[in-house]
C-alpha positions in Angstrom: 148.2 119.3 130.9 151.1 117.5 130.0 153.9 118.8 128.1 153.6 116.6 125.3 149.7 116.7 125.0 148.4 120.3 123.7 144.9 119.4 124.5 142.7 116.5 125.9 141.2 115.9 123.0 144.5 115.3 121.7 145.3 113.2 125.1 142.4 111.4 124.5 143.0 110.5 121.1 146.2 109.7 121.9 145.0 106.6 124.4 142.8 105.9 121.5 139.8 107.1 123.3 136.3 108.3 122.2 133.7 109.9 124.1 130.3 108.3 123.8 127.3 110.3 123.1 125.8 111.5 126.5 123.3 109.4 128.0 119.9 110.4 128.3 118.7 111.6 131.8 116.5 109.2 132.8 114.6 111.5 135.3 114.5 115.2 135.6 117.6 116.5 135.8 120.4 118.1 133.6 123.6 116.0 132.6 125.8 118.4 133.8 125.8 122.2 135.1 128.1 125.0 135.6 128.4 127.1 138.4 131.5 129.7 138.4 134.3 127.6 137.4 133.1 124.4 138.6 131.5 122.0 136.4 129.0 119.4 138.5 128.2 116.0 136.9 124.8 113.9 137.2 125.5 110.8 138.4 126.5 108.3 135.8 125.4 105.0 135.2 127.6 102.6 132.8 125.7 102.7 129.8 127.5 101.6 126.7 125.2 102.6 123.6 122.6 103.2 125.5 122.5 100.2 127.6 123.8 99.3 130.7 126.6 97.3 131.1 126.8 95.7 134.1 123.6 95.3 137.1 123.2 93.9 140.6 125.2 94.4 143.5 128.5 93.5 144.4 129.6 90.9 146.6 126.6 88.7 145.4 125.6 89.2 141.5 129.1 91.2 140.4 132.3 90.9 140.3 134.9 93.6 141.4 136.7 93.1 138.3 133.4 94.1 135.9 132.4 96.8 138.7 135.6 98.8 138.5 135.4 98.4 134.4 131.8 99.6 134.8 133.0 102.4 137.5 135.5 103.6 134.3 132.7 104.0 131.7 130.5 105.8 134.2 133.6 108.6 134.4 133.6 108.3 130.6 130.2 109.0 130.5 130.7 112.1 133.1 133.5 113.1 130.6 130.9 113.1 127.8 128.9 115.5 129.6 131.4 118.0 130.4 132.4 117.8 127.1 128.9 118.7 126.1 128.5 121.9 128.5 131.8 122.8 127.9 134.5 121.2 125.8 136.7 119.0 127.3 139.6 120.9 126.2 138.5 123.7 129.3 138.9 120.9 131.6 141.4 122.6 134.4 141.7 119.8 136.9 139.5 117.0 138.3 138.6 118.3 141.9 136.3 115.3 143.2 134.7 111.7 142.6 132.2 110.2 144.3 131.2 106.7 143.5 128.4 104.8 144.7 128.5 100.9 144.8 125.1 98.9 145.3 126.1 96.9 147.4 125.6 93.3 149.0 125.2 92.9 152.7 129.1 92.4 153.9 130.5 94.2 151.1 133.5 96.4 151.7 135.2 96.8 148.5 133.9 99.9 147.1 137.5 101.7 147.2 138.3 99.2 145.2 135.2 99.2 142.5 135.7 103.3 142.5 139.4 103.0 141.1 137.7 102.2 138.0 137.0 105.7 137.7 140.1 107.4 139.6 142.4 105.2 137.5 140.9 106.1 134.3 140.8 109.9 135.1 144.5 109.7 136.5 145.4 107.9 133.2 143.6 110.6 130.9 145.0 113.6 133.1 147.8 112.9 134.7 148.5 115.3 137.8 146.1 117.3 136.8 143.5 114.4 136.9 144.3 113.6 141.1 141.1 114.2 142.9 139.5 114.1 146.1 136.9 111.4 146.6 134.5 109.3 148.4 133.2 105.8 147.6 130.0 104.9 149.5 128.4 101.5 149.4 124.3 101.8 149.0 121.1 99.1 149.0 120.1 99.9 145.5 120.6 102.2 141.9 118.9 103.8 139.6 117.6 100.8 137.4 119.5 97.8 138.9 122.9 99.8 138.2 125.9 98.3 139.9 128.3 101.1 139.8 126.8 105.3 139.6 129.4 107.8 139.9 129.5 111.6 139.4 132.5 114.1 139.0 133.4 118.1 140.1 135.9 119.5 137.6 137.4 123.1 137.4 136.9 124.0 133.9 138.1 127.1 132.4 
């Protein structure tokens, strides 16, 4: 955490930042879980008050531009649910991301899409927001979804 910033919630009020309400599994599965000092997100989709903001695949019905956006409320959304199982305030580091990008035949951009998300968790977290990650280009997501992507954090 920075020296400035006593807490994320703070850090996050500070960028003028609210976490959304979590979004509803849509199959059978938790959020989030906890498992020794790891938190493990569900893959989030980009749902902005409980719909989804951006479908189709890139390289054919998407632009990069709206993917990456769409990449960053999918972390917001993984924030939500850490929040929710934990506080965000317990948040240590972000360990991983991995984003998925449904993808168009020829489409090699995902890096590029998932910095959406690695951006946004770099902004909130600073050094303590730098993260492994993987960014992997697939046929189709969970309904129509351009952009899913999950998190690991270390949590206190």
């Amino acid at each position: 955490m920075t020296e400035t910033t006593q807490t994320w919630s703070a850090r996050l009020a500070e960028l003028g930042i609210e976490l959304p309400a979590v979004a509803a599994p849509v199959a059978a599965y938790v959020p989030a879980i906890r498992s020794g000092d790891h938190v493990y997100t569900s893959g989030q989709l980009p749902f902005v008050e409980g719909k989804l903001s951006l479908t189709g695949k890139l390289g054919a019905d998407a632009s990069d531009a709206d993917a990456k956006a769409a990449a960053r409320v999918c972390a917001l959304n993984a924030l939500a649910a850490i929040n929710a199982l934990v506080g965000i305030d317990n948040l240590v580091r972000v360990v991983k991301v991995v984003g998925f990008v449904a993808s168009a035949e020829g489409f090699t951009g995902q890096p590029g899409v998932i910095n959406g998300a690695s951006e946004f968790l770099v902004e909130v977290f600073g050094d303590e927001g730098i993260h492994a990650r993987s960014a992997v280009g697939v046929a189709e997501l969970p309904l129509g979804s351009a952009v899913e992507v999950e998190l690991i954090v270390e949590v206190r």
